[in-house]
Backbone as JSON Lines, residues from 0, in Angstrom:
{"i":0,"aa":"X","n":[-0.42,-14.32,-3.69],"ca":[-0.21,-13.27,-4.66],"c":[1.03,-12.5,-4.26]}
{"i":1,"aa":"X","n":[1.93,-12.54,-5.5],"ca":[3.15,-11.63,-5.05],"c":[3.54,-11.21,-6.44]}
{"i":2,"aa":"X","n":[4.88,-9.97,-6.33],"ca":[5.88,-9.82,-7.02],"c":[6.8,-9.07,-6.46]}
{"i":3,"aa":"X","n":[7.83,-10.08,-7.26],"ca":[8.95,-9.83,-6.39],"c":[10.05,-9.84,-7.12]}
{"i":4,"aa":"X","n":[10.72,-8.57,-7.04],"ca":[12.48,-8.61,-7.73],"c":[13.36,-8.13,-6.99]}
{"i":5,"aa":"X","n":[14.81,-8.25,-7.84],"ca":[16.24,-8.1,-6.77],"c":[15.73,-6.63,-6.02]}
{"i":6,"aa":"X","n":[14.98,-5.47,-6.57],"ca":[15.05,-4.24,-5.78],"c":[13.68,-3.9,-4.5]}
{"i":7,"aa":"X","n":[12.79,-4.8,-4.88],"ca":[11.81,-4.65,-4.1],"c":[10.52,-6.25,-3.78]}
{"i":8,"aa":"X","n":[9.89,-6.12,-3.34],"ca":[8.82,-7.38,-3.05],"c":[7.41,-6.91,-2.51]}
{"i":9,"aa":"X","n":[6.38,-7.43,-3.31],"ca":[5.26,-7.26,-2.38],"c":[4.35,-8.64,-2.39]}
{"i":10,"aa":"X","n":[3.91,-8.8,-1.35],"ca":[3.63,-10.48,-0.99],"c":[2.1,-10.12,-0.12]}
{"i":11,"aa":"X","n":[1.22,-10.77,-0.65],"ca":[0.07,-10.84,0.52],"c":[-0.36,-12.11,0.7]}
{"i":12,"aa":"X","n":[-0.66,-11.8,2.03],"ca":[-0.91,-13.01,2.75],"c":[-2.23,-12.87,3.11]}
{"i":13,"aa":"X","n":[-2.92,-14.32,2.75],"ca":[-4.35,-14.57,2.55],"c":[-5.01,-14.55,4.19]}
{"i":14,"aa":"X","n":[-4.11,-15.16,4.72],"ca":[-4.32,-15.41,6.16],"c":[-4.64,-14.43,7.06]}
{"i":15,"aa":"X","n":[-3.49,-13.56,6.42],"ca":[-3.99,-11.9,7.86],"c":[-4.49,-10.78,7.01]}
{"i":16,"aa":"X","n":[-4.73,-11.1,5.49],"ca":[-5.22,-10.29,4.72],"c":[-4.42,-9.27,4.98]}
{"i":17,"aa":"X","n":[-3.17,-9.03,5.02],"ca":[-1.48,-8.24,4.61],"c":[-1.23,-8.05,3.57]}
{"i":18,"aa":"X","n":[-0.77,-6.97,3.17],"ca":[0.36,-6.77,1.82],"c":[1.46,-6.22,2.3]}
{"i":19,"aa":"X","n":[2.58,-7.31,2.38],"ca":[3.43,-6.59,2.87],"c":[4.93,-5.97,1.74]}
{"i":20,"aa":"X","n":[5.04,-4.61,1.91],"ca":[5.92,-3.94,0.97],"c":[7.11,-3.99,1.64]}
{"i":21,"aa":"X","n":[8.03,-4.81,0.11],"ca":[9.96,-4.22,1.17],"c":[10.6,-3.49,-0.21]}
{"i":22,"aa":"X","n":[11.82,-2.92,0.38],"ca":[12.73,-2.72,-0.65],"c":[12.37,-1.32,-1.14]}
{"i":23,"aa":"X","n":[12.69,-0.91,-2.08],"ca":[12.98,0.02,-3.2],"c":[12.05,0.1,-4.31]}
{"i":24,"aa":"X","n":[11.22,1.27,-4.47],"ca":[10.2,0.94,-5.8],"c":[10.33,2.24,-6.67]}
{"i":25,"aa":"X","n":[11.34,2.38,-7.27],"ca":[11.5,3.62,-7.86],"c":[10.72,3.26,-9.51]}
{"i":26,"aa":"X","n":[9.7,2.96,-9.95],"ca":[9.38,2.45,-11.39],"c":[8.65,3.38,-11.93]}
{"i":27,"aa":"X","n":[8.67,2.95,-13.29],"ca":[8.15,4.05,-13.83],"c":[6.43,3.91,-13.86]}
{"i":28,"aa":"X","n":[5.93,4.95,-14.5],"ca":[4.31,4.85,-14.35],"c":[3.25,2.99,-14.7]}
{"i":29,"aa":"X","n":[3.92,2.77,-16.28],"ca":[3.17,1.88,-16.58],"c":[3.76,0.4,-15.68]}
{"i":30,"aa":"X","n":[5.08,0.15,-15.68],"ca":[5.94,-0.58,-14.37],"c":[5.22,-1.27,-13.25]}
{"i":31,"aa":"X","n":[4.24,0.02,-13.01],"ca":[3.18,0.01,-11.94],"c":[1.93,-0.91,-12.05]}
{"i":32,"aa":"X","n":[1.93,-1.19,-13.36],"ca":[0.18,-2.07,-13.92],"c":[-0.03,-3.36,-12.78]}
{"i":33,"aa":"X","n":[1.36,-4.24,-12.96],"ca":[1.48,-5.5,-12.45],"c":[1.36,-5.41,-10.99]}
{"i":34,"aa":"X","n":[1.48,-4.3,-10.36],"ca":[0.94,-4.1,-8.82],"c":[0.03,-3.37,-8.43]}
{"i":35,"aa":"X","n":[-0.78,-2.74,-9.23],"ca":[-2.27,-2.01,-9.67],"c":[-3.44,-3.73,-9.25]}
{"i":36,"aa":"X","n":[-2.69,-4.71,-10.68],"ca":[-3.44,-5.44,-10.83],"c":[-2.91,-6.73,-9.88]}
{"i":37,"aa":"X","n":[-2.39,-7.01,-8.91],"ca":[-2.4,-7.21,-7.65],"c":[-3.27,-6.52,-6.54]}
{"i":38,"aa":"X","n":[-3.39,-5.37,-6.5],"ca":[-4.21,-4.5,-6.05],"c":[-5.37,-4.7,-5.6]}
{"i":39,"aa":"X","n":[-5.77,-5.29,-7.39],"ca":[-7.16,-5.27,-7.49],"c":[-7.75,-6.61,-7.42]}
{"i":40,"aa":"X","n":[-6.65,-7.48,-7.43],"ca":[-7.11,-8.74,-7.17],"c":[-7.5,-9.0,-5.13]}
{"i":41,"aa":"X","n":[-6.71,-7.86,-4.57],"ca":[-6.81,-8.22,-3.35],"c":[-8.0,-8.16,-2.9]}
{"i":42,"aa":"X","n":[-8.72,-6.36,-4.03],"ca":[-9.89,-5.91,-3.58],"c":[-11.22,-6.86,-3.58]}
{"i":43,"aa":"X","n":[-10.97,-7.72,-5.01],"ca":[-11.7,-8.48,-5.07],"c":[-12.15,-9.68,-4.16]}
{"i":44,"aa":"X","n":[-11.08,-9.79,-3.16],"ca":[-11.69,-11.08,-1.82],"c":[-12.27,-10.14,-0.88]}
{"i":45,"aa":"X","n":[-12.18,-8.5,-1.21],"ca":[-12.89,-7.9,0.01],"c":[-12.84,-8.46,1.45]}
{"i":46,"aa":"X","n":[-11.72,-8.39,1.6],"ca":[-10.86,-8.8,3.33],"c":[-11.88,-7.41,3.99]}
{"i":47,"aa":"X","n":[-12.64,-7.47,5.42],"ca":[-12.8,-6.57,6.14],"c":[-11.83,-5.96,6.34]}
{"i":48,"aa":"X","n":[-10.59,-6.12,6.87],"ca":[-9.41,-5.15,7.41],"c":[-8.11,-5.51,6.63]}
{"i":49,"aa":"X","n":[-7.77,-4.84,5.75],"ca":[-6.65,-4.79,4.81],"c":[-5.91,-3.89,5.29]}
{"i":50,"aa":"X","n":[-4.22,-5.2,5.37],"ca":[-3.33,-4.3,6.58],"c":[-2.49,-4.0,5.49]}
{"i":51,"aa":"X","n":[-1.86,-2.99,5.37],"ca":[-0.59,-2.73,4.25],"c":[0.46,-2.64,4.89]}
{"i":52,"aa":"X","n":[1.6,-3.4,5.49],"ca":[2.69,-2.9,6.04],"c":[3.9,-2.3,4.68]}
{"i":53,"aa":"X","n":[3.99,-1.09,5.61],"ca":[4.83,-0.53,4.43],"c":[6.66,-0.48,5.6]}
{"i":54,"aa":"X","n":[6.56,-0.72,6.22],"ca":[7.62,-0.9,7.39],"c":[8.83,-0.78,6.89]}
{"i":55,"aa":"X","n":[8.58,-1.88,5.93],"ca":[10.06,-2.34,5.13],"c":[10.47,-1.3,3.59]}
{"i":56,"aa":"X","n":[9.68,-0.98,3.29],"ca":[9.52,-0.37,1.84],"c":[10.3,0.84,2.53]}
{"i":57,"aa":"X","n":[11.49,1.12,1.91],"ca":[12.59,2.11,2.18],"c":[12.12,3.8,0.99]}
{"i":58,"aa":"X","n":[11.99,3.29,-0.01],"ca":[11.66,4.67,-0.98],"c":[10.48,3.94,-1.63]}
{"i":59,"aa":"X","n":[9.99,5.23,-2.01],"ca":[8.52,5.09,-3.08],"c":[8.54,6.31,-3.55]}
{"i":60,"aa":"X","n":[8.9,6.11,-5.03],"ca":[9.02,7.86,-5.74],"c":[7.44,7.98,-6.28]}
{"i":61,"aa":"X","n":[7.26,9.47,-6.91],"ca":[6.26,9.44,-6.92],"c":[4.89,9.37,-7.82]}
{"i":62,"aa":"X","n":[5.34,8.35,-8.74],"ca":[4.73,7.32,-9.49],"c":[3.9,6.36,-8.39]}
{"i":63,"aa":"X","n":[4.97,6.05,-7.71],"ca":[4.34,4.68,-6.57],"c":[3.44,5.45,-5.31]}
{"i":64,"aa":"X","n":[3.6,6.08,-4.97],"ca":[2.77,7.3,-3.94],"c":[1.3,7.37,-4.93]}
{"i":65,"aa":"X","n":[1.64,8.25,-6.09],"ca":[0.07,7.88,-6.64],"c":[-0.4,6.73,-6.89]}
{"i":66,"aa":"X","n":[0.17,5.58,-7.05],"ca":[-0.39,4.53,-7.19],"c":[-1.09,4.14,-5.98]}
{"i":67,"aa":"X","n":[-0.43,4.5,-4.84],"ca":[-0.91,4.12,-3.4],"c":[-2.29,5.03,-3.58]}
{"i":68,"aa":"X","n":[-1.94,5.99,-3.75],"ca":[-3.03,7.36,-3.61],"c":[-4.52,7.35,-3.87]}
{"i":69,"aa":"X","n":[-4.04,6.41,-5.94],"ca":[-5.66,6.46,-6.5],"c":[-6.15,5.23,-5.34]}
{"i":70,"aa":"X","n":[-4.95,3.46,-5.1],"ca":[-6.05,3.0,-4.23],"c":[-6.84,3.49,-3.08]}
{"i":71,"aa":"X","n":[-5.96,4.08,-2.74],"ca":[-6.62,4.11,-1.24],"c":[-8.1,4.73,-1.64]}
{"i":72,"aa":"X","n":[-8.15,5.79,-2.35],"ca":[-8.84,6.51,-2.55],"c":[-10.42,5.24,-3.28]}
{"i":73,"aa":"X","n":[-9.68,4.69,-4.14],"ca":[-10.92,3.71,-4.59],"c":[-11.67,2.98,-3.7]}
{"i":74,"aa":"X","n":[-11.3,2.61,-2.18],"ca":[-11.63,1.93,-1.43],"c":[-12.49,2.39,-0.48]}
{"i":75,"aa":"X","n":[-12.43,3.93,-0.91],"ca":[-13.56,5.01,-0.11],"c":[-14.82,4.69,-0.51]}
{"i":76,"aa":"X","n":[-15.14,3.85,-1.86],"ca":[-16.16,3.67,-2.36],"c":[-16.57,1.87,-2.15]}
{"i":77,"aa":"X","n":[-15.46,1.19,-0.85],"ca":[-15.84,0.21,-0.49],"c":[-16.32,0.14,1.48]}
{"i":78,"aa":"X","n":[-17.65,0.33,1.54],"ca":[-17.92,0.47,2.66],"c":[-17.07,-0.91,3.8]}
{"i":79,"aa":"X","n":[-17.37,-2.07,3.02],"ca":[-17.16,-2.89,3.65],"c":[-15.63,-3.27,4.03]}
{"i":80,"aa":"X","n":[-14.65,-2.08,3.6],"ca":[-13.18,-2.62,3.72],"c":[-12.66,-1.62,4.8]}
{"i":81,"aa":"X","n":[-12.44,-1.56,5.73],"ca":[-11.02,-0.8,6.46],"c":[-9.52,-1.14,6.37]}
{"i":82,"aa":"X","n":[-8.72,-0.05,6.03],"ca":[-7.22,0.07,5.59],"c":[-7.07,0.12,6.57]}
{"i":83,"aa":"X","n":[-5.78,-0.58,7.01],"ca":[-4.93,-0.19,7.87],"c":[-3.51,-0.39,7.41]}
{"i":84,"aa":"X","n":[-2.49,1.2,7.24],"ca":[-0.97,0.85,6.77],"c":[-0.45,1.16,8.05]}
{"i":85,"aa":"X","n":[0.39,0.23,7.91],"ca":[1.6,0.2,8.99],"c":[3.18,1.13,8.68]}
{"i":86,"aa":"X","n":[3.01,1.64,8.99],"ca":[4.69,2.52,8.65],"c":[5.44,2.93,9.7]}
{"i":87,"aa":"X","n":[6.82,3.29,9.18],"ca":[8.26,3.87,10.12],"c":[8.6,5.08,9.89]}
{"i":88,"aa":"X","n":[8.51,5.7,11.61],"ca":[8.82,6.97,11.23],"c":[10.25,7.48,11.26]}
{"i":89,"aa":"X","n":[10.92,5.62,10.81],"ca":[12.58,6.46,10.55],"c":[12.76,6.55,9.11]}
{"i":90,"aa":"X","n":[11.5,6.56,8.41],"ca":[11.51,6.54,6.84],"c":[11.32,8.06,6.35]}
{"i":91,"aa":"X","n":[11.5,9.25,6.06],"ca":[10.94,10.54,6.27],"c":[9.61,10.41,4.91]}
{"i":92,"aa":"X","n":[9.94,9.86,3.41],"ca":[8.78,9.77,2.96],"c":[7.75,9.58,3.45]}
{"i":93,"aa":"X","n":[7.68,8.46,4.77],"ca":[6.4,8.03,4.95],"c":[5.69,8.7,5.97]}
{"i":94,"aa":"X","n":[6.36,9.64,6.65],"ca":[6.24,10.3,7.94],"c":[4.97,11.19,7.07]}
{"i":95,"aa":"X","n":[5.89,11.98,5.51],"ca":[5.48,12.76,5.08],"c":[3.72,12.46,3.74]}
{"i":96,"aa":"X","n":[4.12,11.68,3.44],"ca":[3.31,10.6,2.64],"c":[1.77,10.36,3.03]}
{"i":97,"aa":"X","n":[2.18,9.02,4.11],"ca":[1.46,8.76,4.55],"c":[0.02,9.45,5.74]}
{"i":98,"aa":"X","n":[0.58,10.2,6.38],"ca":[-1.22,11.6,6.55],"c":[-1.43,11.93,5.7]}
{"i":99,"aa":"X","n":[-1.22,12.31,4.58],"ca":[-1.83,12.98,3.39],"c":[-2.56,12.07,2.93]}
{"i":100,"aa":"X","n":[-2.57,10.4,2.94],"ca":[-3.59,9.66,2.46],"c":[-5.03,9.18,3.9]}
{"i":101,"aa":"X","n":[-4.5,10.36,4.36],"ca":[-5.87,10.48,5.42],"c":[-7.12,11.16,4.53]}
{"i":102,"aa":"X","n":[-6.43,11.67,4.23],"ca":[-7.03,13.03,3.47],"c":[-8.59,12.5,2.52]}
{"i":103,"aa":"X","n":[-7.53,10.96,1.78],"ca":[-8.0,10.43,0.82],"c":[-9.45,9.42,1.45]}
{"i":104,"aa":"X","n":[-8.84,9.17,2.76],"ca":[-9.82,8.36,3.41],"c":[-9.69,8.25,4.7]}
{"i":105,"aa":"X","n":[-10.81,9.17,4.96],"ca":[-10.52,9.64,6.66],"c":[-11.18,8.67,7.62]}
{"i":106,"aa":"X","n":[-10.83,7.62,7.24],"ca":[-11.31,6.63,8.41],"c":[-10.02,5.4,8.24]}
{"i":107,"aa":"X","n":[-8.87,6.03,7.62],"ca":[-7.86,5.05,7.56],"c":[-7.33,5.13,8.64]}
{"i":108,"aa":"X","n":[-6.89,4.1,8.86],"ca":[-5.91,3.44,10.1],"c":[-4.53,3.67,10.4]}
{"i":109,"aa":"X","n":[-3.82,4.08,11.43],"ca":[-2.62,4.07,11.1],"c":[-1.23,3.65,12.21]}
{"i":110,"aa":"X","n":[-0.62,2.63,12.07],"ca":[0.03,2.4,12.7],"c":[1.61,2.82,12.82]}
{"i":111,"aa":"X","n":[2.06,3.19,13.64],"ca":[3.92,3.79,13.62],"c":[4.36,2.56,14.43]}
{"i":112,"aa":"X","n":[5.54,2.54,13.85],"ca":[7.39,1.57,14.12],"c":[7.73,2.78,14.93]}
């Protein structure tokens, strides 16, 4: 499962149960459906530990932040899944971003670059 264009890519891999984000995702709200419904296809194999590396993903305006936001948040209502995102703290969005989706689910995981 992927999509992928000249400004950005997201690709998961069945194997380590990854989604890994690169590039640039400045889109607009509805833009967002086609990686909502990636999303939800991931939720549906219910991987125990769903890793999100966001490492590579340079900006995420904030259309794509709530999109991150409602998932994470939906997954509070999946006992059987633990998040774990991976991020860089030479990115300042994500420095800033990413604890705030503690908030959403305080048993998320979190790894720093």
């Amino acid at each position: 499962m992927e999509k992928v264009t000249d400004e950005y890519s997201i690709k998961y891999d069945t194997t380590t149960s990854t989604i890994v984000w690169k590039g640039i995702m400045r889109l607009n709200g509805k833009e967002y459906d086609p990686i909502t419904a990636l999303l939800n296809e991931v939720i549906a194999l219910e991987p125990t530990l769903l890793t999100f590396n966001l490492q590579e993903l340079k900006a995420l305006n904030s259309s794509g932040i709530t999109l991150l936001g409602r998932f994470i948040y939906s997954i509070r209502h999946k006992k059987n899944i633990q998040l774990l995102i991976q991020g860089s703290q030479n990115l300042a969005w994500q420095k800033k971003s990413i604890k705030n989706f503690q908030r959403l689910l305080p048993n998320l995981l979190l790894e720093w670059q």
